[in-house]
C-alpha positions, 0 to 999 in steps of 0.5 A, spaced: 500 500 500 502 506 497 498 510 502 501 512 508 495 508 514 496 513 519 492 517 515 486 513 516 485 515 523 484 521 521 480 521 515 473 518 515 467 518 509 466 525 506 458 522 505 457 518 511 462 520 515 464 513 517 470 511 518 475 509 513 479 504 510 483 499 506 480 495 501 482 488 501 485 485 495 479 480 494 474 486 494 478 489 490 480 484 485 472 483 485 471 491 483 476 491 478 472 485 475 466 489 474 470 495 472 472 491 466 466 489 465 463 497 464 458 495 469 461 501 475 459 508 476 461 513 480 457 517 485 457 523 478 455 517 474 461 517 470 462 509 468 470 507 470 474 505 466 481 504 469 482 499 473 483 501 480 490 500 484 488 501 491 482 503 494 478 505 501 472 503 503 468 505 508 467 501 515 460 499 513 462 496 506 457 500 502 463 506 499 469 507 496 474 511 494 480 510 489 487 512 491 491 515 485 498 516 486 498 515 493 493 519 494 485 518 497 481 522 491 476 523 497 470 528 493 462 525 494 463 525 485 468 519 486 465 515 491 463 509 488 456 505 491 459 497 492 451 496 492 452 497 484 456 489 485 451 486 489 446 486 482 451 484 477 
């Protein structure tokens, strides 16, 4: 993971304010799964197209969040509702 983990405990779900964390590599490989398969939007919309690296996902398990370079991308627009999976 790129991403420094001590960030996580201070930073928490821009939508639902719930904690945050690092997806696991299943989950993860699942989403990519979709992602190629031009089934996920994000919360914009907006089909993803790039395979994601890493990611973070809230406590509950419902949102997601990719991580760029290292980087959370933690804007409401980039979530990605997991709920998506569950009907495919």
């Amino acid at each position: 993971m790129s991403i420094d983990i001590r960030i996580l405990d201070i930073i928490c779900c821009p939508v639902t304010r719930l904690p945050i964390e690092a997806m696991s590599e299943a989950k993860l490989h699942e989403l990519n799964a979709c992602i190629r398969k031009s089934q996920i939007f994000d919360r914009n919309g907006t089909a993803l197209e790039k395979e994601l690296q890493e990611a973070l996902i809230t406590r509950d398990g419902k949102l997601a969040y990719p991580v760029e370079n290292g980087i959370p991308v933690l804007l409401e627009g980039r979530g990605i509702d997991l709920l998506q999976m569950e009907s495919l």
